[in-house]
Structures are given as structure tokens and as C-alpha cells.
LOKEVEX-164514 format. One record per atom (N, C-alpha, C): residue in one letter; x negated, y negated, z negated. Coordinates in steps of 0.2 Angstrom, whole numbers, plus 2048, in hexadecimal, padded with zeros to 3 digits. Each point is the difference from the previous one (the first is absolute). Layout:
BEGIN
AXYZ...
This chain:
BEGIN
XEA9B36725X8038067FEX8008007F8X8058027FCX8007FF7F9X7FB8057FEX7FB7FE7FBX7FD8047FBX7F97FF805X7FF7FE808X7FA800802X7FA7F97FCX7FC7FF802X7FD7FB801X7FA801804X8007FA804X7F8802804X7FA7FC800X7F98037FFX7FB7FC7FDX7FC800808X802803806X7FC802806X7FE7F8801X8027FA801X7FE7FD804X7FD7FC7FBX8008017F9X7FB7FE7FBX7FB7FF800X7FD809802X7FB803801X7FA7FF805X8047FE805X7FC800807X7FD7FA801X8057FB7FEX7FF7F6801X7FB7FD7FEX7FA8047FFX7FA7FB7FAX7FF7FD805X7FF802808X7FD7FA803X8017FA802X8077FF7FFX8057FB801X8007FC7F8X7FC8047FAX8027FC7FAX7FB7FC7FFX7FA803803X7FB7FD800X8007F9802X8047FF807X8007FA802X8037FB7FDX8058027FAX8037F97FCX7FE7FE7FCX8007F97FEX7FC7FC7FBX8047FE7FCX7FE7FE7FAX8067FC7FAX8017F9803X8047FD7FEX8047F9801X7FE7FC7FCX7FE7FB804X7F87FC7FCX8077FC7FCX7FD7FA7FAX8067FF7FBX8027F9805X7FD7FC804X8027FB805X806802803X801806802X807803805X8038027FBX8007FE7FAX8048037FBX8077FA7FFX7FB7FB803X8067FA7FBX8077FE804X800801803X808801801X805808802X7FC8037FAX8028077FFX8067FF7F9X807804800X8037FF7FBX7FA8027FAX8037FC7F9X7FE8027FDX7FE8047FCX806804800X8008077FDX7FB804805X8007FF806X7F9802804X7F98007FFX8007FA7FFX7F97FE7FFX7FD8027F9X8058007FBX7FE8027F8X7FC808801X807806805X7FE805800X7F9802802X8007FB806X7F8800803X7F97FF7FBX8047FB7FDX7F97FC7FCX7FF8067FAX8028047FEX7FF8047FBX7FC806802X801801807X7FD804803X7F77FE802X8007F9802X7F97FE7FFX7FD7FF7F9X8017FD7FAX7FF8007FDX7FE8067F9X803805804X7FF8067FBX7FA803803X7FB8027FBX7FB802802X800807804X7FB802802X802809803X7FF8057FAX7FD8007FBX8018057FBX8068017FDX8057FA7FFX8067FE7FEX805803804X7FD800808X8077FF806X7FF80A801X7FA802801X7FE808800X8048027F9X8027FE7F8X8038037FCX807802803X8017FA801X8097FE803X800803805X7FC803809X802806803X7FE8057FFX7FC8027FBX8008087FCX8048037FDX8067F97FEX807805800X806800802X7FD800807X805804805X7FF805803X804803801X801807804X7FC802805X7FC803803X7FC800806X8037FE806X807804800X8037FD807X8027F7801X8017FD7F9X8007F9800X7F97FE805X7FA8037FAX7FA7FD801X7FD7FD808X802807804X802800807X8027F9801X8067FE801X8037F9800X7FE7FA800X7FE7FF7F7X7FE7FB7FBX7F97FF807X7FB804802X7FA800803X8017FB807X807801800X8017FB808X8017FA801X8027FE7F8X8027F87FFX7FB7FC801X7FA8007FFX7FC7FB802X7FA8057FFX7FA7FA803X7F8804802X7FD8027F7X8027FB7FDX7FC8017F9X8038057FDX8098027FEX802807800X7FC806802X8027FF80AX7FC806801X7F98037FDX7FB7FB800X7FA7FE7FEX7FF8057FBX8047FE7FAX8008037F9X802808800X804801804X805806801X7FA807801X7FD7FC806X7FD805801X7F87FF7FEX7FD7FE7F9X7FC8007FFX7FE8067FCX7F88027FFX8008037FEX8008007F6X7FE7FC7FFX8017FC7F7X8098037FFX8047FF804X8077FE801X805808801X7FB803804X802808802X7FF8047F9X7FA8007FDX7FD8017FBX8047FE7F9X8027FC800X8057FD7F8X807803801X8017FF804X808800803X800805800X7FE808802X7FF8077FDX8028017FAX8007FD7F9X8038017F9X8047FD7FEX8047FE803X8087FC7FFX805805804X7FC800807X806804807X8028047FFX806804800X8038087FCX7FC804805X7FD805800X7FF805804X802806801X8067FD7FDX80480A801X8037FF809X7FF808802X7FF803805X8047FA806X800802804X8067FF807X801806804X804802802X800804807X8017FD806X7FC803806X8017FC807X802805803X8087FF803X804808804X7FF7FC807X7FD803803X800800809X8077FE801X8027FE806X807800804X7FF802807X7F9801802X800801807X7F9806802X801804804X7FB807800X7F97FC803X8027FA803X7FE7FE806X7FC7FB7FFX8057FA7FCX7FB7FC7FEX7FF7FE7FAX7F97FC7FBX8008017F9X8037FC7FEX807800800X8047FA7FCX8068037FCX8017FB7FAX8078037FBX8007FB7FBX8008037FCX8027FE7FAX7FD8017F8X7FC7FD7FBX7FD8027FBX8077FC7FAX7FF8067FCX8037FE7F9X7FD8007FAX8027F97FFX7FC7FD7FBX8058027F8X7FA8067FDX8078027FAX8037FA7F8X7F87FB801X8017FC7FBX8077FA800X8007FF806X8077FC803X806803803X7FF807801X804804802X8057FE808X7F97FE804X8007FB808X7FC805805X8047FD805X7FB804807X7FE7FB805X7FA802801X7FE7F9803X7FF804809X8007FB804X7FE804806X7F87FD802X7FD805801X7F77FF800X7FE806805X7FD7FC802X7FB804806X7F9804800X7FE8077FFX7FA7FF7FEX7FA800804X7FA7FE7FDX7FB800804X7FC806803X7FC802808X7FE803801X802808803X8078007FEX806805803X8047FF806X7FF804804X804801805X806804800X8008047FDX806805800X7FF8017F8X8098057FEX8008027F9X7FC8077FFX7FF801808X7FD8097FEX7F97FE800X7FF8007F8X7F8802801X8018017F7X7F98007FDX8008037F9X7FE7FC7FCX8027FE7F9X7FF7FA7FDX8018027F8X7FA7FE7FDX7FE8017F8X7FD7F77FDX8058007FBX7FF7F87FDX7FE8017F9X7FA7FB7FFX7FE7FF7F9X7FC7F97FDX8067FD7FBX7FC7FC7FCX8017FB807X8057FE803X8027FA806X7FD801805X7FB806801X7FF800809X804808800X8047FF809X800807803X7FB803804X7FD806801X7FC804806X806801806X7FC800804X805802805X7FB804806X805807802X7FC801806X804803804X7FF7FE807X806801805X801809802X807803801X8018067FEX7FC803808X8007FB804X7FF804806X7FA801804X7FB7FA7FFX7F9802801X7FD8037FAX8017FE7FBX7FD8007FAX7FA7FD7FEX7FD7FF803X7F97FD800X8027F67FEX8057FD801X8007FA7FEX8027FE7F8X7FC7FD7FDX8017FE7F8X7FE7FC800X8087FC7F9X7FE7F87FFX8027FF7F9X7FE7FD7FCX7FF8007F9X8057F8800X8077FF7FCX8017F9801X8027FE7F9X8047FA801X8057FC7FBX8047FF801X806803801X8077FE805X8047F97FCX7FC7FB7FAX8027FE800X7FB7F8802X7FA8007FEX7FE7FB805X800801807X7FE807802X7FE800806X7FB803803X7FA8007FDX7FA8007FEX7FF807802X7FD802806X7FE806804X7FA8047FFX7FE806800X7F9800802X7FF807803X7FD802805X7FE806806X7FA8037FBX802807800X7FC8057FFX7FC805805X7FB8017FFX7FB805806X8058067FEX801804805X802806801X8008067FBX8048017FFX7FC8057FCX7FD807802X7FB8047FDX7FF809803X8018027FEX7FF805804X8048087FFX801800808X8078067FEX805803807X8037F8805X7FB7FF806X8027FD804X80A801801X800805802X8078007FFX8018077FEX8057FE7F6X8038037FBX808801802X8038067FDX8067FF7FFX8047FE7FCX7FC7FE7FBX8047FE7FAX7FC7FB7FCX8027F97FEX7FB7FD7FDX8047FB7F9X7FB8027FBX8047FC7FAX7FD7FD7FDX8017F9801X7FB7F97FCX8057FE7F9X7FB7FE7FCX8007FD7FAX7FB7FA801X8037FC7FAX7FA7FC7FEX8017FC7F8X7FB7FD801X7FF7FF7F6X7FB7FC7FEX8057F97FFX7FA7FB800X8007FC7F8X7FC7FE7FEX7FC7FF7F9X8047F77FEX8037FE7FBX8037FB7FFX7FA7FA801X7FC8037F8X7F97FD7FEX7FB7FD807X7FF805803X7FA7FF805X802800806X808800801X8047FF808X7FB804803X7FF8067FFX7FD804805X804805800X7FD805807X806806800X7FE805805X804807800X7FD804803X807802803X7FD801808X805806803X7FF807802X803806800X7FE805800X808803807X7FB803803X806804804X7FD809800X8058037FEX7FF809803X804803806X7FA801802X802800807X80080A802X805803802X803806801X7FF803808X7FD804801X802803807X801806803X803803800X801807802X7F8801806X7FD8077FBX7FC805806X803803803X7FE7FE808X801803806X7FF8097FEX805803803X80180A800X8018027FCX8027FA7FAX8018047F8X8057FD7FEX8068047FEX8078007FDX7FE7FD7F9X7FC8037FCX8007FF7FAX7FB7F97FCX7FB7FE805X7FC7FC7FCX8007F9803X7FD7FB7FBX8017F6804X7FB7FF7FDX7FE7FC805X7F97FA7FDX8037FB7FAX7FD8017FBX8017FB7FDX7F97F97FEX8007FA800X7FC7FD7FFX8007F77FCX7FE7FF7FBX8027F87FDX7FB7FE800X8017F9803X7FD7F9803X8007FB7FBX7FB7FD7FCX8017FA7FBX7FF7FB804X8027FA800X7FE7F9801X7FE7FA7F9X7FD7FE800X7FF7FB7FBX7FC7F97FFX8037FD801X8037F8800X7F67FC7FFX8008027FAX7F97FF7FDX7FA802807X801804802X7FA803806X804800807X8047FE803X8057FF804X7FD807804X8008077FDX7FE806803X805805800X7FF804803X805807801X7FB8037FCX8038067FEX7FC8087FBX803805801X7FD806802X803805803X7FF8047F9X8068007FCX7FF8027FBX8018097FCX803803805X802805803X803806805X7FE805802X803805805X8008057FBX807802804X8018067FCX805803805X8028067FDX805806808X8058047F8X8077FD801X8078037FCX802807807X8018037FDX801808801X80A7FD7FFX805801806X8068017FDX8037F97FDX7FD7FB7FFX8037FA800X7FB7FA806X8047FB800X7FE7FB803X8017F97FCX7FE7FA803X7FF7F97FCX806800805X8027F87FDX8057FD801X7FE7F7801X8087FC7FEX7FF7F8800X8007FF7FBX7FF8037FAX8027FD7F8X7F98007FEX7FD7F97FCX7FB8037FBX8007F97FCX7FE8007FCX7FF7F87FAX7FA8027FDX7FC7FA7FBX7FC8017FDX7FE7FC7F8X8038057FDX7FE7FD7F8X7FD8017FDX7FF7FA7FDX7F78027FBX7FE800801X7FB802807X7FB801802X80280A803X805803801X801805802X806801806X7FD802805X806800807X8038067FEX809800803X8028057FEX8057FF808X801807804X803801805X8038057FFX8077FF805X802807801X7FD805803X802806801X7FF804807X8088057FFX7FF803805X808801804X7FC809802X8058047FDX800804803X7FF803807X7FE804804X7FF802808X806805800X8038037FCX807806800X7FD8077FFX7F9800801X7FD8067FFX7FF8017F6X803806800X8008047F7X8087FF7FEX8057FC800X805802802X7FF7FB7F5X7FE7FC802X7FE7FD7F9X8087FC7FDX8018007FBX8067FE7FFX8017F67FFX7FA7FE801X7FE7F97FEX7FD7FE807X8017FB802X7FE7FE807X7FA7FA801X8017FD7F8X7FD7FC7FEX7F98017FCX7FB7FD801X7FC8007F9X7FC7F97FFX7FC8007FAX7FD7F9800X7F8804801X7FD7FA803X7F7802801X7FD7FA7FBX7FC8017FBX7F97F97FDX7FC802802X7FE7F7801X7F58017FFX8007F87FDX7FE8057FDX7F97FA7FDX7FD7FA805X8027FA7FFX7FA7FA807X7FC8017FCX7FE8007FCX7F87FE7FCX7FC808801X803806801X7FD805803X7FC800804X7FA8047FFX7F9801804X803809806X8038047FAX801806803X8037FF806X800807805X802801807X7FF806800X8038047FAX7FC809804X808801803X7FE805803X808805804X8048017FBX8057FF801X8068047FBX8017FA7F9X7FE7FB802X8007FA7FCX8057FE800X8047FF803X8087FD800X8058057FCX800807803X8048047FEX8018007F8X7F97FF7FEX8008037FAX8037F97FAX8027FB804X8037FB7FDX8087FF800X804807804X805801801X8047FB7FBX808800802X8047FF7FBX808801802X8038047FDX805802801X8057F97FFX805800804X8057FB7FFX8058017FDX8057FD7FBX8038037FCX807803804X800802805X808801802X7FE801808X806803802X800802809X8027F7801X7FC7FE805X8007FA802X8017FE808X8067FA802X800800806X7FB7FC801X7FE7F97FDX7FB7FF801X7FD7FC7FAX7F97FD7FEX7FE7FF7FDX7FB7F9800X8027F97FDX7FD7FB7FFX7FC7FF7FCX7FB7FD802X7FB7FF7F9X7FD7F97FEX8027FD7F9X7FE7FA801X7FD7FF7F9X7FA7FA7FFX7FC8007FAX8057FA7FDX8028017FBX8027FC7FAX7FB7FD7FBX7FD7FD7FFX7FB7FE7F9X7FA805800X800801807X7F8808800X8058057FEX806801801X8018067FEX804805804X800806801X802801808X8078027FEX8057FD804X808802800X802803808X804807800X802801803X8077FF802X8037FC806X807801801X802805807X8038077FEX803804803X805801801X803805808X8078007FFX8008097FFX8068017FCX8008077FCX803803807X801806801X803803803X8018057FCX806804806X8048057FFX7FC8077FFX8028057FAX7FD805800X800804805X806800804X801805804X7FD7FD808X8027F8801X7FD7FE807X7FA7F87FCX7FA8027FFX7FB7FB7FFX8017FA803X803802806X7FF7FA807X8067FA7FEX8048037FCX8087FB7FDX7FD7FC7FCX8037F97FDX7FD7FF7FBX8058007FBX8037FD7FCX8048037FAX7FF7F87FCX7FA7FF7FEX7FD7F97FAX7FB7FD802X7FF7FD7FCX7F97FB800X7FC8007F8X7FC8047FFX7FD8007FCX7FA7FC7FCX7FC7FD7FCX7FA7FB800X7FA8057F8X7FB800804X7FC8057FCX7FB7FA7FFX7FC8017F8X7FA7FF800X7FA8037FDX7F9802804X7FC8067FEX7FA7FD7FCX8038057FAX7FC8017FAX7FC8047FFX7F8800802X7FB803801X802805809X8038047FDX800806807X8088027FEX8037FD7FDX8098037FDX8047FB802X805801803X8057FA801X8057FF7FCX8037FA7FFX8057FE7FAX8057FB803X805804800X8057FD804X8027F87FBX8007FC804X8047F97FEX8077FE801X804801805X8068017FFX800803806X805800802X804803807X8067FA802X8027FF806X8047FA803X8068027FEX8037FC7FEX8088017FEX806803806X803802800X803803805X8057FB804X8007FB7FCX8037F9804X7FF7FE804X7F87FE7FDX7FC7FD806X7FE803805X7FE8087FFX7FF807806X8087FE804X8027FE7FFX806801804X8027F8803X7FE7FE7FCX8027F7804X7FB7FE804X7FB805804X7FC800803X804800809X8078057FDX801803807X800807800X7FD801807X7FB806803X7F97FE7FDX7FD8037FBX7F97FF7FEX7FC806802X7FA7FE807X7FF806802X7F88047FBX801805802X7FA8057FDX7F97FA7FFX7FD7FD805X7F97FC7FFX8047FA800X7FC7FB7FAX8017F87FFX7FA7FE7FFX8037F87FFX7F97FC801X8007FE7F7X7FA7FF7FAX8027FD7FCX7F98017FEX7FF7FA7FCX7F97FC7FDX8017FC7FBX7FA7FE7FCX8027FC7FAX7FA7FE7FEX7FF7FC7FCX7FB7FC7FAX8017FD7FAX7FD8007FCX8007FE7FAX8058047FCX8067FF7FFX8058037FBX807801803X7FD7FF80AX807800803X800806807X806803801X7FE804807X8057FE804X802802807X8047FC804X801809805X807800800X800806804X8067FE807X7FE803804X8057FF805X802803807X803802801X804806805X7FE7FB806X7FC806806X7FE7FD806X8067FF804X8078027FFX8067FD804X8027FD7FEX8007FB7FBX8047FA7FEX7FB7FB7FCX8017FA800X7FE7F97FDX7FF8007FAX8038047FDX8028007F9X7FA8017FBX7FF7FD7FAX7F88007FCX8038037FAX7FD8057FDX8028017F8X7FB8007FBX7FF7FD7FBX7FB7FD7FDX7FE8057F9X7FB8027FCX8028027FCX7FC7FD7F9X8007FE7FCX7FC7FD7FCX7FE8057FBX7FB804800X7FA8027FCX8017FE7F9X7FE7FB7FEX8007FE7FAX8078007FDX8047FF801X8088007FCX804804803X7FD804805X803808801X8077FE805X8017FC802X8057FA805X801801806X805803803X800800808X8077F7803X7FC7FF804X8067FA803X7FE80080BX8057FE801X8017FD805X7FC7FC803X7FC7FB807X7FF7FD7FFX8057FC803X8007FB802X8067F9802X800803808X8047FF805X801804806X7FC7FE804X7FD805806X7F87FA802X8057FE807X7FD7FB802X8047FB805X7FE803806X802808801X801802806X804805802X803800807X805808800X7FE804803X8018077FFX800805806X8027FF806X7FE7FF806X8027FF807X800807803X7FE804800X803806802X8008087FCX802804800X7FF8067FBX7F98027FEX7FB801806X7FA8067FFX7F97F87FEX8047FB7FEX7FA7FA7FDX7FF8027FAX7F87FF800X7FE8047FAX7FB7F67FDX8008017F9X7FF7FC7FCX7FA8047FAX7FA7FC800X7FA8017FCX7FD7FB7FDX7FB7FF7F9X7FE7FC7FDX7FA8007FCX7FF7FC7FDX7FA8027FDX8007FA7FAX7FC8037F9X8007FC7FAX7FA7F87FFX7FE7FC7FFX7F97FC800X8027FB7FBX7FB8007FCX8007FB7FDX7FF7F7800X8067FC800X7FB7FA803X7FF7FC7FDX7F8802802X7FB7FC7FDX7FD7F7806X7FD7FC7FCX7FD7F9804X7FA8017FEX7FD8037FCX7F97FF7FEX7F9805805X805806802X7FB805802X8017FF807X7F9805804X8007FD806X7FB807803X802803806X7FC805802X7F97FF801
């Protein structure tokens, strides 16, 4: 299919690459010799030489290049070789958009090459569950038990099972982040986990859970009880500070439905009323509200609504918060608000570095927005169609990295 490429069966074959050997130079001699020449350059060239020349390809080549012969793969996947190849490889973002509810397969866009590759990820059963990327690995944890968490690399492969987290055996609301360190590839997971008290209209348990890579440990790092709001699926974590939604309950008749909650991870504190008091108003009636960390910095992308109906959306707006004030960055053009289609009230959109990716859960369609040069484009069309009306379509941002590993 035009514009795809697929690296699946790159990925899976090491057992098979294993098994093949190079071509001793005796079965070489009645090889053309334009054969034989390309061969012999290949032995002859030392591996520090031969590791320069596939550090500059592509990732998804890399893939490839690994299955030519055993000494390739060797190198590909070495640690020396993961590690160098990291300062050559673009790192600007990809998106990976689901095509199926059911199973975890689709498609990742590579924005350097402006390609979609079809790739499979690791550790997923279905699209429905919850997923925050940082620094080349994503967290995942399943929407439905909620208790399974795996920490990966959707681009070597490279898996790892987390112990459970605590708190509410079973919550109604849970929002994971995570934030892992270039320098010391270490990383922490956090989930806030929401649950409505039994008999009471107004109040939810509120509770956040650290994980940390360094002590392979959970941390109950908080309980607290919101009066009139509740937690949600939104949280990210910059700097060293998680930031979450929380969502109105309809009780006060509040004209904002939205708000942002801080804490401090490096925080000792846990008195009562500790959350509240970190409030933060959103800048506008909002249908829904995405949060994504740029450079440690926390950007909001939301959809505006209508003064009169909240629930409509009307725009797409993109904020970044300055201290406890928000400063709008731009707002979506109305071209591309409209070459969406139907763009409904909640979407999917995430980003890294200096790039965000937004896109309407009924259609395929990616819209990219570059931060840095203030730039909205298109991506290339993803190599899949709507097969019936009510298919819905979701994604998420990662960076891919060869060096880091859960």
C-alpha cells in the first residue's frame, strides 16, 4: 500500500538471523564479480568502520540492515552500537494511531521521513487501556483490570511487568503519567487514582501512587478527598511536578468544568485540603483538555467551546502555563478545524520536543503543529480506511529511541 512500510517481520526474525552465517571467501569464487567485490568490503571493513556507516540510517532501515547477515545483526543490536547510534538518529517524535479496538496493531509516523510504517506493539492486547511515553519508552496499563503494567520500547521490543500498583483495588478513574531521565535512563510512573464515596453526591477519594525505576517500588504518596470535583484520565509530569485534570461533578453550577491539580514529587507534605489549594483555573470553557510536557514545560491542548452550549466545541486552542497563568500559543486555524470533517468535543493529541500531533477520534487524519516555527501541516495519509461509521481511531506520541530500555 503506497506511503506504508512494514518493519513486523524484521522485528520478530532474530531467531532465524541467528542461524545464518557469512560466506566463507572459498564459495565466493564463482560468484559474479561485482558480487564478490561487494562482499569482500563487507569483511574487510573493521566494525567500528561498518557501526559508523549503519548509524546513518534511519531506524526503520536499521531493522533491515540487522537481517542481512549474523555480524550485522550482532552489531545492531549491541550495546556499544545502541549507545552511539543515539547521537546521529533524528529523535523527533512519531505517532502510533490504533486501527483496531481489539487488536494492538496500526501504524506509526515517522515525522523525519514523513512515512508510516505498520508495527506491532509489544505487551498490548487491545487499544483500550492508558498510555504515557517518555524519552523512548511508553507505560501502559490495561483500562480494564487496571492492575496490569508494563513499561516498554515499541521500538526494539524490549518489555518489562510492573507489581501492581496501591491504593483503590478498584477506582473509577485512573490517570498515569510517566518521566524518565535521558542521563541515568531511569524513570518514574505515577498514577491518580479517583473514586467516588459510597452515599455521598459531593465527595471522591482521591490518591497518587509513585513508581520508581531506581527502587523497583510503589509509594503512596497521597490521599486526599475533593468536595464537588473528581480525577480523571489526563495527568503528565514536568520538572519534576505532576499536573492532572479534575472535572467538575455539576454540583455549584461552576461556569468552568475543567481545572488543573499540582504536586510537587519531591514533596514530603499530605495534609488534607493539599490538593485544592494548588488549584488552577483553565483558561477558557473547555470541551476537553490534553496535557502534554514540551521541554519540562507543561502545554495544554483544548477544545474551546461555545459560550452558550460548553458541550459544542467551536476550536482548538494550545496553552502554555507560566507559573499558575496561562498564555495562549496559538489557536488551530479554521481550515484545518474544518478539514478534520466532523471534529468531535474530546480528541486524542500529544507531543514532544518542539512538536504536537492532534487528531479527531473518527477519522485517520493526523495534524501536526510545530511549536518552534509556530507551523501547522498535514501528515502524509495514513494507510488506512474507515470500514464502518461509528470506528473510532486513537494514538499516542513516543519517541524512538535504540539506546534506552525498561
Amino acid at each position: 500500500m503506497k506511503g506504508e512500510t512494514s518493519w513486523i517481520s524484521h522485528c520478530h526474525n532474530y531467531a532465524a538471523i541467528n542461524t545464518v552465517e557469512s560466506n566463507s571467501l572459498s564459495e565466493l569464487k564463482d560468484e559474479d564479480k561485482k558480487e564478490v567485490s561487494s562482499v569482500l568490503v563487507d569483511f574487510i571493513l573493521p566494525d567500528d568502520i561498518l557501526e559508523r556507516i549503519l548509524a546513518c540510517l534511519p531506524v526503520a532501515s536499521l531493522f533491515r540492515a540487522s537481517c542481512v547477515c549474523k555480524r550485522w545483526h550482532e552489531i545492531v543490536k549491541s550495546g556499544k552500537f545502541l549507545g552511539n547510534s543515539s547521537k546521529s538518529l533524528s529523535h523527533k517524535p512519531w505517532y502510533f494511531m490504533f486501527t483496531s479496538l481489539k487488536e494492538p496493531v496500526g501504524y506509526a509516523y515517522d515525522l523525519t521521513f514523513r512515512k508510516w510504517y505498520g508495527i506491532e506493539l509489544p505487551c498490548i492486547w487491545t487499544s483500550s487501556c492508558l498510555i504515557s511515553s517518555s524519552c523512548g519508552l511508553f507505560c501502559l496499563m490495561d483500562n480494564d483490570s487496571r492492575t496490569e503494567l508494563y513499561v516498554c520500547n515499541p521500538i526494539t521490543k524490549c518489555c518489562k511487568s510492573l507489581e501492581e500498583p496501591p491504593g483503590f483495588k478498584f477506582s473509577d478513574y485512573n490517570a498515569l503519567a510517566m518521566s524518565a531521565n535521558r542521563k541515568t535512563r531511569r524513570y518514574s510512573v505515577s498514577i491518580v487514582k479517583s473514586k467516588h464515596i459510597p452515599g455521598n453526591l459531593f465527595q471522591w477519594d482521591i490518591s497518587i501512587h509513585i513508581y520508581n525505576s531506581g527502587t523497583m517500588m510503589w509509594t503512596t504518596r497521597l490521599t486526599d478527598v475533593l468536595a464537588g470535583w473528581r480525577g480523571g484520565d489526563e495527568s503528565v509530569i514536568c520538572d519534576g511536578i505532576l499536573y492532572f485534570m479534575i472535572y467538575s461533578t455539576g454540583i455549584g453550577g461552576l461556569e468552568n468544568r475543567h481545572g488543573l491539580i499540582t504536586y510537587d514529587l519531591s514533596s514530603i507534605s499530605s495534609s488534607p485540603g493539599l490538593l485544592m489549594r494548588s488549584f488552577i483555573s483553565v483558561p477558557c470553557s473547555l470541551t476537553c483538555g490534553r496535557l502534554i510536557n514540551l521541554k519540562e514545560k507543561l502545554i495544554m491542548v483544548g477544545g474551546i467551546g461555545r459560550r452558550d452550549r460548553a458541550d459544542i466545541i467551536k476550536g482548538v486552542g494550545i496553552w502554555r502555563l507560566n507559573g499558575t497563568e496561562w498564555q495562549q500559543i496559538t489557536r488551530m486555524p479554521h481550515k484545518y478545524f474544518q478539514g478534520f470533517g466532523e471534529f468531535d468535543e474530546v480528541f486524542a493529541s500529544s507531543g514532544t520536543d518542539d512538536f504536537i500531533y492532534i487528531q479527531s477520534y473518527g477519522a485517520p487524519a493526523l495534524l501536526i503543529f510545530d511549536v518552534e516555527q509556530i507551523k501547522w501541516r498535514w501528515s502524509p495519509k495514513c494507510p488506512v480506511t474507515k470500514r464502518f461509521p461509528l470506528q473510532l481511531f486513537t494514538g499516542f506520541c513516543f519517541e524512538p529511541r535504540l539506546e534506552i530500555a525498561p
